[in-house]
N, C-alpha and C positions, 0 to 999 in steps of 0.2 A: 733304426735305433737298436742299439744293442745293452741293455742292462746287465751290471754281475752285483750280483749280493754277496756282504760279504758279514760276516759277523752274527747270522741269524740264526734265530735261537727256534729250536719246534715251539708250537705252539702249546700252553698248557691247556691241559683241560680245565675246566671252569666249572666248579660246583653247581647244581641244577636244583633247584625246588620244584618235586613234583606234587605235594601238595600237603593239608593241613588237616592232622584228624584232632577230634574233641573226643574226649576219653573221662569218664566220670570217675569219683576217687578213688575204685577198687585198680583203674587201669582197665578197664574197658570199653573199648570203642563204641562211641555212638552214632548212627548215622541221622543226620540231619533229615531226610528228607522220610525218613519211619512216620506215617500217621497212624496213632495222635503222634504228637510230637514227645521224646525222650527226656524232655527238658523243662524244668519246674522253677518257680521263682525258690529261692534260697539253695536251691541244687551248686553243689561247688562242682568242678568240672577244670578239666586240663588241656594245653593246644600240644600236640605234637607236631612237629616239622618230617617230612619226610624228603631226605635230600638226597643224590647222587654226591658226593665228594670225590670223585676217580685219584686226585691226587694230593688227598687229606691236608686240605688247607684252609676249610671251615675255624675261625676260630670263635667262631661265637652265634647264635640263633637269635634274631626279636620277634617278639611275637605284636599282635595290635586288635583289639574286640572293640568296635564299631559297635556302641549300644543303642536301642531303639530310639535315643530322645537326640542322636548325634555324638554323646561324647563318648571320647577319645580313651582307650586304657592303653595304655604302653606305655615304655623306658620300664624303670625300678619296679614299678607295679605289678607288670606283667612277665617281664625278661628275667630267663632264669640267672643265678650266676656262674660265671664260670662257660662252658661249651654246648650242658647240656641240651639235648631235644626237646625235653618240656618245660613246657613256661610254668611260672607258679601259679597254684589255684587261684582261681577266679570263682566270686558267687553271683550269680545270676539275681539281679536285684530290680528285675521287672520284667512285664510282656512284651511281646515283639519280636522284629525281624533286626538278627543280632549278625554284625561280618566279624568273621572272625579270619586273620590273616599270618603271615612267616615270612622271613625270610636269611637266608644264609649269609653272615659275614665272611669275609677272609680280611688280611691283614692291608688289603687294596681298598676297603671298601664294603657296602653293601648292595646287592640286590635292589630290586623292586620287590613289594610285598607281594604274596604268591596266596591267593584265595581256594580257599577249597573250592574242588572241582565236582 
């Protein structure tokens, strides 16, 4: 069998989520796994996205905080407007083991949500 392509386009690169930092409101990173723990009930705190875009076609970030009791914060809540990296504050309004997650749009679509690592 002999195939010819005809028409093909290179492949784009495909934006990356390498992962999701929490940043309290001065803008300072906090790392989750610091004992004791960094993080206080009424403490506000921010998600940032960390992405590869090689061919600047992100147009947009959501973010998504998994709270201790199951619900759900994302869309309007959470998602900055506009392109931004960080989502809008969030206050921490209880104990517990909180996921806090990102992920990269382009104009195809989104991602799966990319959890800190």
């Amino acid at each position: 069998l002999n195939f010819k392509f005809t028409n093909c386009q290179p492949p784009q690169a495909e934006p990356i989520c390498r992962d999701v930092a929490i940043l309290d409101q001065n803008g300072t990173e906090l790392n989750p796994k610091t004992v004791p723990t960094p993080f206080k009930v009424n403490q506000s705190i921010q998600l940032r996205c960390a992405a590869d875009d090689p061919s600047s076609i992100i147009t947009r970030y959501e973010f998504k905080i998994t709270e201790p009791n199951g619900n759900i914060i994302q869309g309007e809540a959470i998602n900055p407007i506009g392109n931004a990296k960080l989502s809008k504050l969030y206050t921490i309004k209880q104990f517990g083991s909180f996921k806090a997650q990102c992920r990269a749009c382009t104009a195809a679509g989104c991602q799966d949500y990319m959890g800190i690592k």
